[in-house]
C-alpha positions in Angstrom: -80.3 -112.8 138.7 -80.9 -111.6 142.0 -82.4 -114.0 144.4 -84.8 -112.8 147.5 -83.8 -113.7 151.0 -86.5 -116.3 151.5 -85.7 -117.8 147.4 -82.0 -117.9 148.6 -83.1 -120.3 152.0 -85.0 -121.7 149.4 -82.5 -122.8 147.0 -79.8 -124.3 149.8 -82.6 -126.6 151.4 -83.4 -128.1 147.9 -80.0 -128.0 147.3 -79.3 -129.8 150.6 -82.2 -132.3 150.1 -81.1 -133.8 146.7 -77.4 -133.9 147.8 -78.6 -135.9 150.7 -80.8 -137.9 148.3 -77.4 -138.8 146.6 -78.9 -136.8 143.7 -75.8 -135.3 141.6 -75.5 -134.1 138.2 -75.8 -136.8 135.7 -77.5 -135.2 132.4 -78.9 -132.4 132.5 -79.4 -132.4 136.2 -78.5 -129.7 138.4 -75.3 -129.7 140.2 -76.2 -128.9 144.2 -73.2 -128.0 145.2 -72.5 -125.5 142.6 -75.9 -124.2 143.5 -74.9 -123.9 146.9 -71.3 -122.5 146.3 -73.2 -120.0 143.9 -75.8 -118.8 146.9 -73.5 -119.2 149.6 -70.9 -116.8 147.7 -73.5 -114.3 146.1 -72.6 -115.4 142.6 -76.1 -116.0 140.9 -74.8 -114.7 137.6 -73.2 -118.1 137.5 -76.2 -120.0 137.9 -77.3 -117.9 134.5 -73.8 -118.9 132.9 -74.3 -122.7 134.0 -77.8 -123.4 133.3 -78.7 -121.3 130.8 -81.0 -123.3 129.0 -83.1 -123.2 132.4 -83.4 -119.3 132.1 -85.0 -116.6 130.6 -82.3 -114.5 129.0 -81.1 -111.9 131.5 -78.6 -109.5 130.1 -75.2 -110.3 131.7 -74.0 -108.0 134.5 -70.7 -105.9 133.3 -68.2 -106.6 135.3 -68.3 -110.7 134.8 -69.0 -109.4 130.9 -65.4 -107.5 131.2 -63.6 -110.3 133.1 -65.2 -112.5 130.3 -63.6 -110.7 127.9 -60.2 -110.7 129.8 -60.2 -114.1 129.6 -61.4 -114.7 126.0 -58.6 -111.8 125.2 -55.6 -114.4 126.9 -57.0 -117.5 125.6 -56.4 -115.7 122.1 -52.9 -114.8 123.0 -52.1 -118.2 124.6 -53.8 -120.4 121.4 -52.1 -118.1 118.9 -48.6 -118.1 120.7 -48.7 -122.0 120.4 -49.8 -122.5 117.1 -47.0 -120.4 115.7 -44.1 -122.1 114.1 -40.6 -122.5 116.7 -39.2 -119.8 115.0 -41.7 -117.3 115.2 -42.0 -118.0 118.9 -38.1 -117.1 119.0 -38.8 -113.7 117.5 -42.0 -112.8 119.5 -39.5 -113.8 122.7 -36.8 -111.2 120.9 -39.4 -108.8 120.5 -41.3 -108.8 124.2 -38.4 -110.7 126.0 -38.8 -113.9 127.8 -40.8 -112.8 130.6 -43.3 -112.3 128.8 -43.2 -115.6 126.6 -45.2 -117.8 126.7 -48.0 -115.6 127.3 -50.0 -116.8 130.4 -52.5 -115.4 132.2 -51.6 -113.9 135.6 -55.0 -114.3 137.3 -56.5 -111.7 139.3 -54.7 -110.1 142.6 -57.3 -109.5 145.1 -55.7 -106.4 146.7 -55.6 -104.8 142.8 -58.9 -106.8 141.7 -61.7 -104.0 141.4 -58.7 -101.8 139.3 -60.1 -104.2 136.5 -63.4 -104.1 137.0 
C-alpha cells in the first residue's frame, strides 16, 4: 500500500481525532496509534498485515515476504528444538555445540540489516 502525501495527513488527523475521542481498539476497531506509528515510520505494508480484512488483497512486498519467512523459518527451529525429548536435545547440543542450543533468534543488526533483505 502506498499512501499519497495528502492520504498520509489524512490518516494522522483521523488517527489523532479518535485517540482524542478516547476511541481505542476494542473489536474490530482500528488501533490509532498503530496507524500512526505505521504512517509516521513508512510501514503501510503493516496496515495490510493488521487489517486485512479491511483491504483488497495487495500482493505483499518482498522484502517483509523474506523477513516473514525468516521468522516462520526460527519459530520452526525454536518449536521443534522444545518439543524434542531431554535426550535428543543433548545430542543436537553435541552435534552444533552449545552456542548454538537452544536455537533462538538473533534479530536483525541494523549496520548488517539490508545483507538480508
Amino acid at each position: 500500500m502506498k499512501l499519497s502525501n495528502e492520504q498520509r495527513l489524512v490518516v494522522a488527523m483521523l488517527a489523532g481525532i479518535q485517540r482524542k475521542l478516547g476511541i481505542g481498539e476494542h473489536d474490530d476497531e482500528v488501533d490509532p496509534d498503530f496507524v500512526t506509528e505505521a504512517i509516521y515510520h513508512g510501514q503501510e505494508w503493516s496496515l495490510l498485515e493488521r487489517y486485512a480484512g479491511l483491504f483488497h488483497s495487495e500482493p505483499t512486498p518482498p522484502h517483509v515476504a523474506k523477513v516473514r519467512m525468516h521468522i516462520l523459518m526460527w519459530s520452526v527451529l525454536e518449536e521443534s528444538y522444545e518439543a524434542l525429548p531431554r535426550a535428543d536435545q543433548a545430542r543436537v547440543m553435541a552435534q552444533v555445540g552449545p552456542s548454538a542450543c537452544p536455537p533462538r533468534f538473533p534479530g536483525y543488526d541494523g549496520r548488517d540489516e539490508q545483507l538480508l533483505l
